[in-house]
N, C-alpha and C positions, 0 to 999 in steps of 0.2 A: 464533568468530564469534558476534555478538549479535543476539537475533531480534527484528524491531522490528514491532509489526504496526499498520499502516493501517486505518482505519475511516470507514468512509462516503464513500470516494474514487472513485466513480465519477461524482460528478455534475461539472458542468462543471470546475469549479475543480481538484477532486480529479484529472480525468484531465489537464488542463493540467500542474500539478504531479509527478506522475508521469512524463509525457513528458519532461520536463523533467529530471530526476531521471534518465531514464534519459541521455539528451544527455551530460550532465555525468558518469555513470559513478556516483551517488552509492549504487548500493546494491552496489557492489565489496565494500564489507566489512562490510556487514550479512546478516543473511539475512532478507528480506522475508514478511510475511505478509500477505495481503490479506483483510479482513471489508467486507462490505456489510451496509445494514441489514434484506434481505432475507434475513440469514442468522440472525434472531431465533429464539433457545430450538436453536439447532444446536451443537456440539461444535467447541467451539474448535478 
């Protein structure tokens, strides 16, 4: 499984997409990472 990670997806758009994503089932076979940009100088 392939880890794909998301960045800065919580502002509007980013969470539409996401719901979205979930809807459709698209992170079946990824494995999802979420980063926000209040997550600056923190450990991957």
């Amino acid at each position: 499984m392939q880890n794909v990670g998301f960045i800065g997806w919580r502002g509007m758009v980013g969470s539409v997409l996401m719901d979205r994503m979930v809807q459709e089932n698209d992170f079946a076979n990824i494995n999802p990472i979420f980063f926000t940009t209040s997550q600056v100088g923190q450990k991957a």
